[in-house]
N, C-alpha and C positions, 0 to 999 in steps of 0.2 A: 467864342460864344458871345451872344449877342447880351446887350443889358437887360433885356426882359426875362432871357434866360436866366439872368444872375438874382435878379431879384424872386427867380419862383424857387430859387434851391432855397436862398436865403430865406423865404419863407416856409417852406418845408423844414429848414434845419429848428427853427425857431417852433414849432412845431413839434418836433421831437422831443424838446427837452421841456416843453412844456406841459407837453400832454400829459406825463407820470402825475407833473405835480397838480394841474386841475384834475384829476382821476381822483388824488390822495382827499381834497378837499371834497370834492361831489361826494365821495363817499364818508366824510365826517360829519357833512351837511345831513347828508339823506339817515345816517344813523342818528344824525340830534333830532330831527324833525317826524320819524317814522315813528307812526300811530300804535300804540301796544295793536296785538294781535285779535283783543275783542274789538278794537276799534272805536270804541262807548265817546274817547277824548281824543284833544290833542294835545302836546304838550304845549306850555307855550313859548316864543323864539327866544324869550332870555334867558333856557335853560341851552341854550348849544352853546355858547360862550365856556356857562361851569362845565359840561358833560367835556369840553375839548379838552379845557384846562385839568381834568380830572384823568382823564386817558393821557394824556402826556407828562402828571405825577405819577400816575401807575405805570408808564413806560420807563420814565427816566429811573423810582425804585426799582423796575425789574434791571434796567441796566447795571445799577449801581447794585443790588444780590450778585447778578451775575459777575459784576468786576472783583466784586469781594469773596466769591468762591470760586474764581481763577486765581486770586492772590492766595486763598486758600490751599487749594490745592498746589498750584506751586510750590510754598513754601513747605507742605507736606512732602512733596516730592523730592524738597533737597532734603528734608530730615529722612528720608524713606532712602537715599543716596548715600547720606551719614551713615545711618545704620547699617545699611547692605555696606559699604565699605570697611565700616568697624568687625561687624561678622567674618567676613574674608581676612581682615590679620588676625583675629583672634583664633578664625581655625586654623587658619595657617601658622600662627605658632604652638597650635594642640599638637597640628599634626607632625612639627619639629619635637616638640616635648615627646609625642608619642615614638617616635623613631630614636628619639634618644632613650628612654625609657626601653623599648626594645634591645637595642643596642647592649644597655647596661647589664640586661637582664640577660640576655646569652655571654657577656663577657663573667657572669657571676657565675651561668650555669655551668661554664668550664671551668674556672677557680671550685665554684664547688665540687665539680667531679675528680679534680686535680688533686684537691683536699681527700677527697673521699679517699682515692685510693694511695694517699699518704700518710692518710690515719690506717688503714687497711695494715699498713707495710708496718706502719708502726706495733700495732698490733701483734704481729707476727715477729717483731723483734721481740718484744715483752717478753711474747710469750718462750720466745727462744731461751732471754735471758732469765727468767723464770726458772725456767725447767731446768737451765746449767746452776743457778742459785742452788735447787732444790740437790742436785745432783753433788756438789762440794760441800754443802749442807753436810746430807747423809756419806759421804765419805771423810769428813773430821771427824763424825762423830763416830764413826766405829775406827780409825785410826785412836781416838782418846779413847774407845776402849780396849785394843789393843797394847798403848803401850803405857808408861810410868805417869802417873797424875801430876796435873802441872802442864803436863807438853804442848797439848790442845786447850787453848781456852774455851773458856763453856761458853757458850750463845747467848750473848746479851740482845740479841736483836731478834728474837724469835716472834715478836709481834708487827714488822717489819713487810708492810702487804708491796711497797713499791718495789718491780723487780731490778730495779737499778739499785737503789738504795739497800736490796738484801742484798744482792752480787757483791756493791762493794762490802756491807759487811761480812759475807762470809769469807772473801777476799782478804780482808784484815785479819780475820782468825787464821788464818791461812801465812801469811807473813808471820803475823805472832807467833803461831807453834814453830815456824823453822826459826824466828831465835833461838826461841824457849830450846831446839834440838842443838844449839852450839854452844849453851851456856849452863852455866851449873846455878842452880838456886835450890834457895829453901822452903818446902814448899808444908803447909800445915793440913796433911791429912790422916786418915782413919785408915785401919789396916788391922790384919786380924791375926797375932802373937800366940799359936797353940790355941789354933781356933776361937780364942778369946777377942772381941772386938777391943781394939785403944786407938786413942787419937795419937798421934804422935809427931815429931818433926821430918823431915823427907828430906833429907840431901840428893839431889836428882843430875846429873851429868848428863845433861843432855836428855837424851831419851835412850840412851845405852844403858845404864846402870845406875843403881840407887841404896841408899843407906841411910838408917834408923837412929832416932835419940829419944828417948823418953821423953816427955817433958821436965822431968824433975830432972833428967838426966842422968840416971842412975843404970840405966840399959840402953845398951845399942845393937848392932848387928845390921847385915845386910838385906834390901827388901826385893821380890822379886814380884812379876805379874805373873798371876794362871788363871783363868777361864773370866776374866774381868777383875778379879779381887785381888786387894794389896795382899802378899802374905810378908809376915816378918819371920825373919830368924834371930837368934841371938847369937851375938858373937860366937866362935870357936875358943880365942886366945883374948886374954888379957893383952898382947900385942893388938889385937885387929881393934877391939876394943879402944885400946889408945889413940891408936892410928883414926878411928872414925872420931874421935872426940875432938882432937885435935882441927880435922879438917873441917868438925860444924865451927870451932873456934875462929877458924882462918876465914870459914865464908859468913860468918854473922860479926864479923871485924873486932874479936875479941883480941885477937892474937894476928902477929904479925905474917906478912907471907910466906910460907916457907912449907918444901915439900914434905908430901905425907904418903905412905903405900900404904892404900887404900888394900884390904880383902877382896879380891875379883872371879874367886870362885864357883859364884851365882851368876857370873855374867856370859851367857851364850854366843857363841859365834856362829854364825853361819857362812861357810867358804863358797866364793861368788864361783859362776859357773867358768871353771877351766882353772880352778883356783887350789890352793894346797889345803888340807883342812886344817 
C-alpha cells in the first residue's frame, strides 16, 4: 500500500473516534444555546458553561442512585439468600420432627391397642376371679350352716370389692375352717336347751362332734346340729357328765392331759359308698 494510501485510512480512523465525541458536544452546544420555543430571547452564552456543568451533576447523582440501588439490591439479595436458605433447614427439620412425630404416633397406636386388649384379658380374669370369689363365698357359708359353730369362720372381708383380694380372703376362711376340722376348740355360742335359748361353752372336735358346759358350769351334755340350730341335751349319766367336765378341764389347761370317753351317742355316721355301716 502506497503512503497516501496509509495517511487516508489514518485519517478516516481518526475520524471515527472523533466523530461521537464532536456529536456529543454540537449537541450540548445547540441545547445551551436553543431559543425557548416562543422565541421572544436568547439565552446568553455564559449560561452553557452552568447548564453543562449542571447536566453532568444530575448525571453523575443519577449514576451515583443508580450505584447505590445496585448495592442495594445486592445486598438484599444476599439477605433474600439468607432467608430462602434459613427457610429450607427449618422445614427440613419440621418435616424430620414431623415423620418422627408420626413415627411415634403409630408406635403408641399399637402399644395402645396392645394395652387395650390386655386390659380386655384382664378384665375377663377379674371377672373369672370374681365369680369363683363369689362361688366359695357362698359354699362356706352354707357348709357353716351345715355343720358345728366354730368350723367355718365368719366373713370378715364382706366389704372387700377387689376380686383378687376377696379370692384370697375367702381362700383364707377356707384354710382356716380345715384347721378348725382337725382340731378340737372351745368355742363360746348360743344354743337352744329344751327349746330354751343359753349361751353356753362348745367343746367342738373338729367338725364331727360337740359338747356342752354351762357357764357356771353346773350342766353339760352333748350338742348336736338340725336344720341350722345348736340344740343341747343334758347329759344321760353322772358318768358322761364327768367325762365332759373333765375334758373342758384338759382343753381350757385346767387340768393335766389325760384321757377322757367322751358320750358319742349323738354323733352320726354315715358308711362311705362300698363301706360297712
Amino acid at each position: 500500500m502506497s503512503r497516501h494510501a496509509r495517511q487516508n485510512d489514518d485519517r478516516r480512523c481518526w475520524l471515527r473516534l472523533c466523530l461521537p465525541a464532536a456529536v456529543a458536544v454540537a449537541a450540548l452546544l445547540s441545547l445551551a444555546v436553543a431559543e425557548p420555543e416562543g422565541g421572544a430571547t436568547t439565552r446568553p452564552a455564559s449560561d452553557v458553561p452552568d447548564r453543562v456543568m449542571a447536566e453532568l451533576r444530575a448525571a453523575n447523582a443519577a449514576r451515583s442512585q443508580l450505584l447505590q440501588a445496585e448495592q442495594d439490591w445486592a445486598l438484599e439479595k444476599e439477605k433474600l439468600k439468607l432467608l430462602k436458605s434459613t427457610v429450607l433447614r427449618e422445614a427440613a427439620r419440621l418435616r424430620a420432627a414431623a415423620d418422627e412425630a408420626a413415627r411415634q404416633e403409630t408406635n403408641l397406636g399399637k402399644r395402645t391397642t396392645g394395652a387395650r386388649a390386655q386390659r380386655k384379658r384382664l378384665d375377663e380374669v377379674e371377672a373369672m376371679v370374681d365369680a369363683l370369689a363369689e362361688r366359695l363365698e357362698k359354699a362356706l357359708e352354707a357348709t357353716g350352716r351345715r355343720y358345728l359353730p366354730g368350723l367355718v369362720p365368719a366373713d370378715r372381708a364382706a366389704g372387700i370389692t377387689d376380686p383378687a383380694e376377696r379370692l384370697s380372703a375367702a381362700a383364707g376362711r377356707l384354710a382356716e375352717a380345715r384347721r378348725q376340722a382337725g382340731a378340737a376348740r372351745i368355742e363360746l355360742v348360743s344354743g337352744f336347751l329344751a327349746g330354751r335359748a343359753l349361751t353356753v361353752k362348745l367343746l367342738r372336735a373338729g367338725g364331727v362332734a360337740a359338747w356342752w358346759m354351762s357357764l357356771d358350769g353346773a350342766d353339760s351334755g352333748p350338742a348336736t346340729l338340725a336344720d341350722g340350730k345348736l340344740l343341747l341335751t343334758a347329759a344321760r349319766t353322772a358318768g358322761d357328765d364327768e367325762a365332759i367336765r373333765k375334758a373342758f378341764a384338759i382343753a381350757e389347761g385346767h387340768a393335766p392331759p389325760a384321757w377322757s370317753l367322751l358320750p358319742a351317742d349323738h354323733v352320726k355316721v354315715t358308711p362311705q359308698a362300698g363301706g360297712k355301716p
